[in-house]
C-alpha positions as CSV (number, residue, x, y, z in Angstrom):
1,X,1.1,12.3,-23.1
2,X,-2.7,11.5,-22.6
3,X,-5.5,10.9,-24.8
4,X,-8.4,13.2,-24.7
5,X,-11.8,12.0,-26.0
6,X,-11.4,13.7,-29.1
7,X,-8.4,12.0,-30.2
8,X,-6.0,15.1,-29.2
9,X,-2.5,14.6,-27.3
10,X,-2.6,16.1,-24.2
11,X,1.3,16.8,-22.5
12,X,1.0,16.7,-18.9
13,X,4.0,17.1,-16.3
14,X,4.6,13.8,-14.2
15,X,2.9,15.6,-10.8
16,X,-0.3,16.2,-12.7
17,X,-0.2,12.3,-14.3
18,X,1.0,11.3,-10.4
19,X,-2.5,13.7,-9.4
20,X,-4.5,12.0,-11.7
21,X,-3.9,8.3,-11.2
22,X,-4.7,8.7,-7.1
23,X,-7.8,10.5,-8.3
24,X,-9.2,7.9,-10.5
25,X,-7.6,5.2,-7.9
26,X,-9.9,6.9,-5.0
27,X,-12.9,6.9,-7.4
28,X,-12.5,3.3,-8.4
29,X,-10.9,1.8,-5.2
30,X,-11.3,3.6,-2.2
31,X,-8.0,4.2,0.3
32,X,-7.9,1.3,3.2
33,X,-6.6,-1.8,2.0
34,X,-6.5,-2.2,-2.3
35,X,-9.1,-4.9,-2.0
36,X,-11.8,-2.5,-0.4
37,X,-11.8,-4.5,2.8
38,X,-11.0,-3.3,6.3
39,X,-7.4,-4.0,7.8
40,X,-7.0,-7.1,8.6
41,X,-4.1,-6.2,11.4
42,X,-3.6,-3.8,14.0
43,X,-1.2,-1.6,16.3
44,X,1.0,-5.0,18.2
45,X,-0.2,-7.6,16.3
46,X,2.2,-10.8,16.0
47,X,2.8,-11.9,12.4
48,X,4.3,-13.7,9.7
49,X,6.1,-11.8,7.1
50,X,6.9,-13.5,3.8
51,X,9.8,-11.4,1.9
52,X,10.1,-12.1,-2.2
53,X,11.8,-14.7,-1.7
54,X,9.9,-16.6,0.1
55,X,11.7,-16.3,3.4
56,X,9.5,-15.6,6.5
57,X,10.4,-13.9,9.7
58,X,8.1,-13.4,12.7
59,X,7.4,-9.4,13.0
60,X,4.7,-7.2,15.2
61,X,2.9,-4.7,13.6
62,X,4.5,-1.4,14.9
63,X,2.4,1.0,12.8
64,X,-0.4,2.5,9.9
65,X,1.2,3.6,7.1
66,X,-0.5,6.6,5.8
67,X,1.0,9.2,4.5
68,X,-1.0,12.8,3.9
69,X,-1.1,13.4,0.5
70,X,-1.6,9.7,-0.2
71,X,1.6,8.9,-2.6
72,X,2.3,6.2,-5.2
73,X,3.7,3.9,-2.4
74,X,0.5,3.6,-0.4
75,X,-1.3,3.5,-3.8
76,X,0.7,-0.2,-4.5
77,X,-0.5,-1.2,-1.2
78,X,1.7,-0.8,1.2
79,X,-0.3,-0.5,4.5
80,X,2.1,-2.1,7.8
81,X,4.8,-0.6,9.2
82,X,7.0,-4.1,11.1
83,X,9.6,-4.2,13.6
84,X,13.0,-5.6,11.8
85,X,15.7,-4.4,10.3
86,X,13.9,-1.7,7.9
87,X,11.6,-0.9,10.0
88,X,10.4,2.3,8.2
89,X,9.4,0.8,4.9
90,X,5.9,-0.6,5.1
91,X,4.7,-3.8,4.2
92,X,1.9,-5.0,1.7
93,X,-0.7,-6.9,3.4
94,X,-0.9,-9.9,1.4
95,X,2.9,-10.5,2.5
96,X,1.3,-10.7,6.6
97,X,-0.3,-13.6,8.1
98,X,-1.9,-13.9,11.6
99,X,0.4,-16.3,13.9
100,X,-1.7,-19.0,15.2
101,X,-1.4,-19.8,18.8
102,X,-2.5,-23.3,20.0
């Protein structure tokens, strides 16, 4: 249930709540990256991926996530798809970092 401004209960199915919280997320923050910035990787880029753990692998960026209707997924920021062994589940950006070359 929602609240209405008049204090009513309002029932609502999950795929209108789902419908409603990706509107108000594209009104508030935008779709690109959750912190309103541009991408910070591209298509081939070498990087570091950092798991939950705290384990890191070295990956290349293999592709964009962005899936038509945006979906919950996308909307936690998930943006990267990485070579590896689950290559199609994307990656959040903060878990990437650009591999330094010297």
């Amino acid at each position: 249930m929602t609240s209405d401004n008049d204090n009513r209960y309002v029932v609502i199915s999950h795929h209108q709540w789902r419908q409603r919280v990706i509107a108000q997320h594209q009104s508030e923050m935008p779709f690109g990256p959750e912190n309103g910035e541009p991408l910070k990787f591209e298509v081939c880029d070498d990087v570091i991926y950092t798991n939950d753990f705290g384990v890191q692998f070295n990956r290349k960026i293999t592709g964009l996530y962005k899936p038509d209707p945006i979906n919950s997924l996308y909307a936690s920021g998930y943006r990267y798809f990485l070579d590896g062994d689950a290559y199609w589940i994307p990656a959040k950006e903060y878990s990437l970092q650009s591999v330094v070359i010297c």
